[in-house]
VEXDREN-2710 file (C-alpha; in Angstrom, 1 decimal):
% VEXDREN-2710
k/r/px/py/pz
1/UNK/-15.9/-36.7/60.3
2/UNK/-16.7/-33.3/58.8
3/UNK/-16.2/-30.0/59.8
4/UNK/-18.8/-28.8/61.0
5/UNK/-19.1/-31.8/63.7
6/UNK/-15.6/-31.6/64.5
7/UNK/-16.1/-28.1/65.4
8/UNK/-19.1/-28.7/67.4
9/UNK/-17.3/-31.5/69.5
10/UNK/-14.8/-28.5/69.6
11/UNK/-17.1/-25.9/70.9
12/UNK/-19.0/-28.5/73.3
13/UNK/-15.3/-29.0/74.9
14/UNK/-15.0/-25.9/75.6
15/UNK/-18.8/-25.3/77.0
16/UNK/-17.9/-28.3/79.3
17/UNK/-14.6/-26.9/80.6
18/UNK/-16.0/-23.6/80.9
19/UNK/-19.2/-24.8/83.0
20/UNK/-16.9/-26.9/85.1
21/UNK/-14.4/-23.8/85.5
22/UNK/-16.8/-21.5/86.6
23/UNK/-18.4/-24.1/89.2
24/UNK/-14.9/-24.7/90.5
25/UNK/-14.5/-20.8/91.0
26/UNK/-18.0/-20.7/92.5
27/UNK/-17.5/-23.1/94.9
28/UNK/-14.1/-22.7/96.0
29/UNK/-14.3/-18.5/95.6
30/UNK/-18.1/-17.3/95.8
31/UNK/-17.5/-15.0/98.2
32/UNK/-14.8/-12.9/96.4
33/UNK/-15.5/-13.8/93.1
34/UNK/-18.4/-10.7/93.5
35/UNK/-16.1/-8.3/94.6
36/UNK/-13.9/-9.1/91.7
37/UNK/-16.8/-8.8/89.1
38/UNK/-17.9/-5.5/89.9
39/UNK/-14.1/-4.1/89.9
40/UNK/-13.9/-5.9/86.9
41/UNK/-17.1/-4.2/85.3
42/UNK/-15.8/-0.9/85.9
43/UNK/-12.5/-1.2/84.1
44/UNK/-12.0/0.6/80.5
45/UNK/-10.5/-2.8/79.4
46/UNK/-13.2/-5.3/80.3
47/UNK/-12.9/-7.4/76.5
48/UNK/-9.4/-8.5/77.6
49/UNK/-10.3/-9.0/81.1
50/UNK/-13.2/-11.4/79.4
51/UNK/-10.8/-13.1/77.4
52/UNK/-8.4/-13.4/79.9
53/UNK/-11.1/-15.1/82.1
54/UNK/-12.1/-17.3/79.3
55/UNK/-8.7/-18.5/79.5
56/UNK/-8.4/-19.0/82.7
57/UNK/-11.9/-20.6/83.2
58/UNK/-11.4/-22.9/80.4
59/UNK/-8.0/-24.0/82.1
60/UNK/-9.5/-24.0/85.5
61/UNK/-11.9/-26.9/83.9
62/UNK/-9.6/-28.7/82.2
63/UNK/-7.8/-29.3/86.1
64/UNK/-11.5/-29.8/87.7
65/UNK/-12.1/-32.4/85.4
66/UNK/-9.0/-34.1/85.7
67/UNK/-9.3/-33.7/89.1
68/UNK/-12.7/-35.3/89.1
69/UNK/-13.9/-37.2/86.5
70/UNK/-11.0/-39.7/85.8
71/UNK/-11.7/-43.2/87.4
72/UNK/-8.8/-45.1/88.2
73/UNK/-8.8/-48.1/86.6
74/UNK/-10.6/-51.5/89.2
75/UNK/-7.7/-52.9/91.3
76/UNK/-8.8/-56.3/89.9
77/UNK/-8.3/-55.6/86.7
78/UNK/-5.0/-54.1/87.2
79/UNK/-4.0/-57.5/88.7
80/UNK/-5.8/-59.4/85.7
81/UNK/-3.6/-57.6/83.5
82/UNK/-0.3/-58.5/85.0
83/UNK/-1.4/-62.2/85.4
84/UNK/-1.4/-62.3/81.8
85/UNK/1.7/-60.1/80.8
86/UNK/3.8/-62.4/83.1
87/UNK/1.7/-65.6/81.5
88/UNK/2.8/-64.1/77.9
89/UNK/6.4/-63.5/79.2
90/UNK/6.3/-67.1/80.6
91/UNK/4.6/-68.8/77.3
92/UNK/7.1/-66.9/74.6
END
């Protein structure tokens, strides 16, 4: 893999957990979340409040995600998979 793909895999990550962050936020906050912004736009320090955000979005997607998007594995292919661990247990 080169770098420049690895860093785009990198940078689409992020774009991911970001968008899923900020839909998180949106859904579960809307209502204060505009409050919040326009405080936010009227501090003197609004670049580390962005990053901090960034953070915090980005982190906030990473749980959403997790929260979401894993499918537990099909109960009968959990069963299947004990069938033939005990079979192998049995046969060696």
């Amino acid at each position: 893999m080169t770098r420049e793909s690895g860093q785009g895999g990198a940078l689409d990550r992020q774009a991911v957990l970001l968008a899923a962050g900020l839909a998180d936020l949106a859904v579960s906050t809307l209502g204060s979340a505009v409050g919040t912004v326009r405080g936010l736009l009227r501090r003197s320090d609004a670049a580390e409040l962005a990053s901090d955000a960034e953070r915090d979005l980005a982190a906030r997607g990473r749980l959403a995600l997790d929260r979401y998007a894993v499918v537990p594995p099909a109960h009968l292919e959990v069963l299947a998979r004990h069938v033939v661990a005990r079979q192998a247990r049995n046969d060696g």
